[in-house]
C-alpha positions in Angstrom: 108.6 80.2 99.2 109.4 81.7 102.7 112.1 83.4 104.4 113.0 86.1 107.0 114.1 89.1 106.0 116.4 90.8 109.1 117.4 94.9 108.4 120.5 96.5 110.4 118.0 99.5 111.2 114.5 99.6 111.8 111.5 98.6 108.9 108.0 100.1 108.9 105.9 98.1 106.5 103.1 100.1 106.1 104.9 103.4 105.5 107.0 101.3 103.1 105.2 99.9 101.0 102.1 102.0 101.6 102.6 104.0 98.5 102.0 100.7 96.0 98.7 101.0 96.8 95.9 102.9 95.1 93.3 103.1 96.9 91.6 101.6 100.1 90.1 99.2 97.6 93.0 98.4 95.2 93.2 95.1 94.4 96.8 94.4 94.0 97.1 95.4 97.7 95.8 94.3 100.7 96.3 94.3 104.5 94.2 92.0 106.5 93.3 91.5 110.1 96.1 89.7 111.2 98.5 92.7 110.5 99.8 91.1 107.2 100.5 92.6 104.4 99.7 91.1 100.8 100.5 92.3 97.2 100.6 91.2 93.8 103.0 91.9 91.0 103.4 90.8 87.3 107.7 89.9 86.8 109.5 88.9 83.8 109.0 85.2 84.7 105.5 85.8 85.6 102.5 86.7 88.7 103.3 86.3 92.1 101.5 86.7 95.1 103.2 88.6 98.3 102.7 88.4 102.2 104.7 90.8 104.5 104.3 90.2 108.2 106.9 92.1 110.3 107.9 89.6 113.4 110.1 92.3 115.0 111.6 96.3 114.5 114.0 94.7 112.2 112.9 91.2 110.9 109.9 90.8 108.3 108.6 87.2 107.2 107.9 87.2 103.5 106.0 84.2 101.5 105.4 84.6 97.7 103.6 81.9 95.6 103.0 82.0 91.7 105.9 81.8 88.6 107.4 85.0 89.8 108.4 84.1 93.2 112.1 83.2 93.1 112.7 86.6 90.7 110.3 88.5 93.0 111.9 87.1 96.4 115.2 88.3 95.1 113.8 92.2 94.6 112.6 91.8 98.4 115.9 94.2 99.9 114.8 96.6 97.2 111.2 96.5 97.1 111.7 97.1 101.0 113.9 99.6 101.2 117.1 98.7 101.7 118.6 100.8 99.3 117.6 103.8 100.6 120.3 105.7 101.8 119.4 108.8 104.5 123.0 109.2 105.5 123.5 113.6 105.8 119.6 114.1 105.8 118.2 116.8 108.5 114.8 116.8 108.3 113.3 120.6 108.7 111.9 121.5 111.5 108.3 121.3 110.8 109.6 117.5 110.2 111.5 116.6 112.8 108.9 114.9 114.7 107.7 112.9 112.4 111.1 111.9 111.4 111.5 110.9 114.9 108.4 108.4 115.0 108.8 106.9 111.8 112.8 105.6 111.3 111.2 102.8 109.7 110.0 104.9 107.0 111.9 104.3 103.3 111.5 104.8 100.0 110.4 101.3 98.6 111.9 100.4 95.1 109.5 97.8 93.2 111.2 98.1 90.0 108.1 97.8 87.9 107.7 100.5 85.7 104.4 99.8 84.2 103.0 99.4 87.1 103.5 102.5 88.3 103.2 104.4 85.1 99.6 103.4 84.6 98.0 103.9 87.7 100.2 107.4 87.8 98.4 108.1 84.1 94.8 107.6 85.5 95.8 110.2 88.6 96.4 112.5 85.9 94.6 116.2 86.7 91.4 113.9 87.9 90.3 113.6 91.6 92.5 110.8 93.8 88.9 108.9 94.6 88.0 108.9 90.5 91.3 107.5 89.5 91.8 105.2 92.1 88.3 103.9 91.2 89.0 103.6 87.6 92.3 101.2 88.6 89.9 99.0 91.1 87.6 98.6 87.9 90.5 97.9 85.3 92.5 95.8 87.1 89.6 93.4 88.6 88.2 93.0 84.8 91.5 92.9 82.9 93.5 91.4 85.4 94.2 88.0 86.5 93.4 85.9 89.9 96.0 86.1 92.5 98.1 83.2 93.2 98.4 81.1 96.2 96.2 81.7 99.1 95.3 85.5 98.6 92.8 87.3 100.1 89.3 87.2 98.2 89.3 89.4 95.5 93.0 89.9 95.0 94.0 90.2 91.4 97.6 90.7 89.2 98.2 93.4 87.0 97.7 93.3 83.2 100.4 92.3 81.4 101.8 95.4 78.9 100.1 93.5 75.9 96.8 92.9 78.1 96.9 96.9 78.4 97.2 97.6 75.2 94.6 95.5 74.6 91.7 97.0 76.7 88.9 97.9 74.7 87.8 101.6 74.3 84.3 101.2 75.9 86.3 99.5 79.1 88.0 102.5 79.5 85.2 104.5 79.3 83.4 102.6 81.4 86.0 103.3 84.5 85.9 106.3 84.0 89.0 107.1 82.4 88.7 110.0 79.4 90.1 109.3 76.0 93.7 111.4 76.7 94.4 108.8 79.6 93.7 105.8 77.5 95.6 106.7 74.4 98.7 107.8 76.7 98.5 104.3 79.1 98.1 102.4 75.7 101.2 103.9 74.6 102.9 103.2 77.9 102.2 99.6 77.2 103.1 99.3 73.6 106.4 100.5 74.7 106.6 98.5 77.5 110.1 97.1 77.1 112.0 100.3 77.0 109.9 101.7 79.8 111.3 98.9 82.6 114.8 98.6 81.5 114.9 102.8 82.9 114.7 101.1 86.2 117.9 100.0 85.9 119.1 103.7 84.7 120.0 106.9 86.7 117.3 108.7 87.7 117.2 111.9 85.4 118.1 109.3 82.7 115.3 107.2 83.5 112.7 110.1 84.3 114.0 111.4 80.5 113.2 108.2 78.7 109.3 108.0 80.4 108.9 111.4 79.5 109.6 110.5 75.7 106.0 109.1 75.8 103.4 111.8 74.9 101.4 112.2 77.8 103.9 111.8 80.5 105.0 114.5 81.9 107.0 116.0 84.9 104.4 114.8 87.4 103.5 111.8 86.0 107.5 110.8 85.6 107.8 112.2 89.5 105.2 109.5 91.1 106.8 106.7 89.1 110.3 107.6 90.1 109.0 107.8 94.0 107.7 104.3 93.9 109.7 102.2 90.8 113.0 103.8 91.7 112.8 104.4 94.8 113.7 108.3 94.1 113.9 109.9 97.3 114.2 113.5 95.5 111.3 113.0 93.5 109.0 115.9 93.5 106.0 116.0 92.3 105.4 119.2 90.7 102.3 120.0 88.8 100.3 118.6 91.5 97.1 120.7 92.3 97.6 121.0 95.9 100.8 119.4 96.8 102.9 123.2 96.3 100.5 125.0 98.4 100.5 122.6 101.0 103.7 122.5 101.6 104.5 126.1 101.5 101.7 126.4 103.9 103.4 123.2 106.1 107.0 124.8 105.6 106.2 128.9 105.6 102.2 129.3 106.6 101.4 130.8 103.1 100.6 129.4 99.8 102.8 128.8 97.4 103.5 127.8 93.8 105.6 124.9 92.4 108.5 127.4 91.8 108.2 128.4 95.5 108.0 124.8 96.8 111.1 123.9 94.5 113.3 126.7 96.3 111.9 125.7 100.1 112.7 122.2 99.3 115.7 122.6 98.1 117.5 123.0 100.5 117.1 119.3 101.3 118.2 117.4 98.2 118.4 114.6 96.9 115.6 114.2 99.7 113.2 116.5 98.5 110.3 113.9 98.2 111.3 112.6 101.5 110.7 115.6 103.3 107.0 115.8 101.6 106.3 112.3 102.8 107.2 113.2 106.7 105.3 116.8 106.5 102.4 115.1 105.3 103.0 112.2 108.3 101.4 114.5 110.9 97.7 116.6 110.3 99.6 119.9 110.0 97.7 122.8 109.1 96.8 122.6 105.5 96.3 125.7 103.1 93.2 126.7 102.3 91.2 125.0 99.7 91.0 126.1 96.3 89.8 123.1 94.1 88.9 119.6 94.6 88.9 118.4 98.2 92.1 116.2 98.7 91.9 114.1 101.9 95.1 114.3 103.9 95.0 110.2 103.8 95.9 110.6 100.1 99.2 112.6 101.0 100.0 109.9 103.7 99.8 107.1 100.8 101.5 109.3 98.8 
């Protein structure tokens, strides 16, 4: 299946959809030589297989092959950011540029919970290189081939009962500690309930992921940014994200309390404004943990 999809304003793929992918190796995601962009995705009716290529400011060809393509070409105004609504936003100034450059920049809406939710579980209080390893490892042996023509190596998702069925010594073996496991297990044996918030208002939906033990604030944020398409989503909790923004916004440090009151200023786009001050190498804060690469902020 392919079609042309043409926006009224201007479409930046990779800034889009950037933030569906988890690492430089993930391999739900890819972008190849030719300046296209492929993805996978498990729907209701099944795996599909993705390819952006952007023929214009505006204009973005789109094939899909597998079960899933008519129910995932109809998601394709979400998924890229159609929905996203920046009408009254002022960037602040430490943003402005960035905000300049990128117009094409949105807030993508995939509407797959799960799919965010796990990946978002392994990130949990863990280095972004060990998680992001641990989802290259789990989805390449518990996942399934890409359809269609995909690059080599491209897989699909687990399914929420292929999840919940991953052995505890597979687990182990990426990497991922027995707190993950239990609370992505749960994730998937709740499954159901856990998409249909993606058709709920945002504290609603936030509320019912958080009903899960094990998902928290944080963990609720980075689904919301990428399933919703929450543009206010803030990721509090992270171990770096407050202090660098305070330190983008102020020059100093800060806390998740001080981040809150600089950002807020600029709801319901607080999450937007993170994503354009982390856009440009600004100055960061001085380190006091775990080396974070900036390039993990820009895929944020």
């Amino acid at each position: 299946m392919t079609f042309e999809h043409a926006s009224d304003r201007p479409l930046d793929l990779g800034l889009t959809l950037g933030p569906l992918r988890h690492g430089a190796f993930d391999p739900t995601f890819r972008r190849t030589p030719d300046g296209a962009l492929w993805r996978t995705t498990l729907v209701r009716t099944g795996p599909v297989t993705q390819r952006f290529v952007a023929t214009g400011a505006r204009t973005v060809v789109v094939q899909h092959w597998g079960p899933g393509s008519r129910e995932a070409a109809e998601a394709v105004p979400d998924l890229l950011g159609e929905a996203d609504d920046v009408t009254g936003f002022t960037p602040p100034p430490q943003a402005r540029d960035a905000a300049r450059r990128t117009p094409g920049l949105r807030m993508c809406r995939s509407g797959r919970v799960l799919e965010a939710l796990v990946p978002a579980v392994l990130e949990q209080k863990v280095q972004i290189v060990t998680a992001h390893r641990a989802w290259r490892s789990l989805v390449a042996r518990h996942g399934s081939p890409a359809p269609g023509p995909a690059p080599e190596g491209m897989r699909v998702v687990p399914s929420a009962r292929g999840w919940a069925a991953v052995p505890t010594w597979d687990w182990h073996r990426a990497g991922v500690d027995p707190r993950r496991a239990a609370t992505a297990v749960r994730c998937a044996q709740v499954a159901a309930r856990l998409e249909d918030a993606s058709t709920m208002p945002a504290d609603e939906a936030r509320a019912r992921l958080e009903k899960v033990p094990g998902v928290g604030v944080w963990t609720s944020a980075e689904v919301a940014q990428r399933a919703f398409g929450d543009a206010d989503a803030v990721s509090v909790g992270d171990f770096h994200l407050a202090g660098a923004v305070g330190w983008a916004l102020t020059g100093e440090r800060t806390d998740d309390e001080g981040m809150l009151r600089l950002l807020a200023p600029y709801a319901p786009h607080r999450h937007r404004v993170v994503r354009l001050l982390f856009l440009d190498r600004r100055p960061q804060a001085p380190r006091r943990g775990p080396r974070l690469s900036i390039a993990d902020y820009r895929a944020m």
